[in-house]
C-alpha positions in Angstrom: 0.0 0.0 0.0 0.8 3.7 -0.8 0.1 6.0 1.6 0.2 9.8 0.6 -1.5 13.1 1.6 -5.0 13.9 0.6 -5.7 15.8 -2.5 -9.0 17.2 -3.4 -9.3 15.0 -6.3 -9.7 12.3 -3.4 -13.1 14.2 -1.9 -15.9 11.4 -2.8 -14.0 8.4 -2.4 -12.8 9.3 1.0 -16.6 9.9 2.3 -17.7 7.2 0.4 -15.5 5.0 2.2 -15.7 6.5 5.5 -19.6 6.2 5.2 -19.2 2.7 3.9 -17.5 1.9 7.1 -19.7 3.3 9.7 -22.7 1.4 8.1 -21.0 -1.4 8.4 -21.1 -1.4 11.7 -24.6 0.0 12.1 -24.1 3.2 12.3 -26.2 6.1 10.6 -27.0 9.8 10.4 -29.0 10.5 13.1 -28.0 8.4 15.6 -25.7 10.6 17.8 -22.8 9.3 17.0 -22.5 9.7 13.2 -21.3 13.0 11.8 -19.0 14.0 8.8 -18.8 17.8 8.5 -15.4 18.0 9.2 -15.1 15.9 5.8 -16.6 18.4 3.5 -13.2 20.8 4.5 -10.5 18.4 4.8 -8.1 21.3 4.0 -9.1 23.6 6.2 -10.0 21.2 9.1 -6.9 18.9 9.1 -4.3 20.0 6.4 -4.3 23.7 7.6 -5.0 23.6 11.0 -2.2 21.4 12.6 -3.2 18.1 11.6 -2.7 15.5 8.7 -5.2 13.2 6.3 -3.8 10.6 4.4 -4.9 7.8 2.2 -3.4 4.4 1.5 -3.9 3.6 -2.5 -3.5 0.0 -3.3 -3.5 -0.2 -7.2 -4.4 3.1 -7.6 -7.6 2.8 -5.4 -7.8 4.3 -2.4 -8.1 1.7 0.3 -7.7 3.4 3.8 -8.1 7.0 4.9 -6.9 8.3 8.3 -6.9 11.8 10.0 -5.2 13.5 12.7 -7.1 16.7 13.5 -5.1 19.4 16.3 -6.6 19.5 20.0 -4.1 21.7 21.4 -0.7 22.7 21.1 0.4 19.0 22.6 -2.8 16.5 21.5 -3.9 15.7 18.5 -7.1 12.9 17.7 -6.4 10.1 15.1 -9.9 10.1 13.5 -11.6 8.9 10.3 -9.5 5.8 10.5 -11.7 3.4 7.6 -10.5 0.1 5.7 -12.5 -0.5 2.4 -14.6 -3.6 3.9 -13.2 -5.8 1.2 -9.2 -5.4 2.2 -9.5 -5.4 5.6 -7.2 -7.8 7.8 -4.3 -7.1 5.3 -2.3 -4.9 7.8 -3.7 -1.3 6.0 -5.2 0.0 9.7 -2.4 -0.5 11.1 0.1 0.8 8.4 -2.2 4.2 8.2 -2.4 4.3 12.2 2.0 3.9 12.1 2.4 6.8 9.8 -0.4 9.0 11.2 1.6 8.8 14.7 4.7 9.7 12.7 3.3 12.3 11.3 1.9 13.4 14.6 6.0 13.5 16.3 6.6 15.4 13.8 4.2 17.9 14.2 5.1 18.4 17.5 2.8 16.3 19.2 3.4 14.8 23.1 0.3 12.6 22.9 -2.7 11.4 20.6 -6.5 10.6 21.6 -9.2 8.8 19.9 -12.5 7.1 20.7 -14.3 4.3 18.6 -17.3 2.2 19.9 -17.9 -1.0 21.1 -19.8 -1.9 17.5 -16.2 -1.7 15.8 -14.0 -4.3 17.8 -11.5 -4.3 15.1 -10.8 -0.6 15.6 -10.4 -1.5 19.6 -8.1 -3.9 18.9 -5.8 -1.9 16.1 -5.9 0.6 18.6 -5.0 -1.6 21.8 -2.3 -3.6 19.5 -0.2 -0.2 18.9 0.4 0.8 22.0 -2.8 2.5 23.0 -4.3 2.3 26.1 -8.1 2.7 27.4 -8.9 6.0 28.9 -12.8 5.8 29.1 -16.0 4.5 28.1 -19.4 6.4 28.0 -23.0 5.7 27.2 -23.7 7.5 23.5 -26.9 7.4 21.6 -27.6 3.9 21.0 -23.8 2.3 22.0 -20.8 2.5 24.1 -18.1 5.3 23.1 -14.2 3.7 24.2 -11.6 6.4 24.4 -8.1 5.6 24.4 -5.2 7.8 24.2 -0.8 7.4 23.9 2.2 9.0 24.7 4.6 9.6 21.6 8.0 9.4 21.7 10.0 11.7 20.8 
C-alpha cells in the first residue's frame, strides 16, 4: 500500500469510504454518533489547522483514509480511521495508524487521543495492539463510546 496526503481530487471516495464503514457497523446519520462535516473541508479542518489526512492507494484505489485533526498545542485525535470492507485484515489499519503517529511527532505532538465504539471491535483492537491504552468509556446514543489515548516518543 501507498500512503500519501489527501488531494481534493480524493473528496468522494474518502466519504464514500468513510460512510461505507460506519454502516457497516450500524451506524447512521441521526444516531448521535454519526457526523461528517469535518469531511466536506478536509483542508481547512486537518491540512491547515495542525493536523494531517492521508490515504493508502492499493492499485491506484484508495483503500484506507486516516486523519489527525489538532486539540491543542500538545494533542492531536487520530480520527476517520476506515479500511475498504473488502481489504480489511491485510495490515492497512495498522500501516495508516503507524504513519499517522509519525506524522503526529513530527508535528510536534506529546500525545494522541481517539474514541471508537464497542460496535467496531477491530478498531479497539488496532488501537490496543499499537500501544494504545483505554482511557474511558461512556453511554452515547444507542452504543458505548471507548476512548483511548498514547504517549509519543519523541
Amino acid at each position: 500500500m501507498r500512503i500519501r496526503r489527501y488531494a481534493p481530487a480524493d473528496h468522494a471516495t474518502v466519504l464514500a469510504l468513510h460512510r461505507e464503514g460506519l454502516a457497516q457497523v450500524g451506524l447512521r446519520p441521526g444516531d448521535g454518533i454519526y457526523y461528517d462535516e469535518d469531511l466536506a473541508d478536509v483542508e481547512g479542518v486537518y491540512l491547515r489547522a495542525g493536523g494531517e489526512f492521508l490515504v493508502g492507494e492499493v492499485g491506484g484505489e484508495i483503500s484506507a483514509i486516516g486523519g489527525l485533526r489538532r486539540v491543542s498545542d500538545r494533542v492531536a485525535e487520530m480520527v476517520r480511521l476506515r479500511v475498504r470492507p473488502d481489504q480489511q485484515g491485510r495490515g492497512y489499519g495498522a500501516a495508516v495508524v503507524t504513519v499517522l503517529e509519525e506524522r503526529a511527532v513530527e508535528l510536534g505532538y506529546q500525545a494522541l487521543q481517539a474514541d471508537t465504539t464497542v460496535k467496531q471491535p477491530v478498531a479497539m483492537e488496532l488501537y490496543r495492539s499499537s500501544g494504545w491504552h483505554e482511557l474511558d468509556r461512556r453511554v452515547t446514543g444507542p452504543t458505548v463510546t471507548v476512548y483511548f489515548g498514547k504517549r509519543l516518543a519523541r
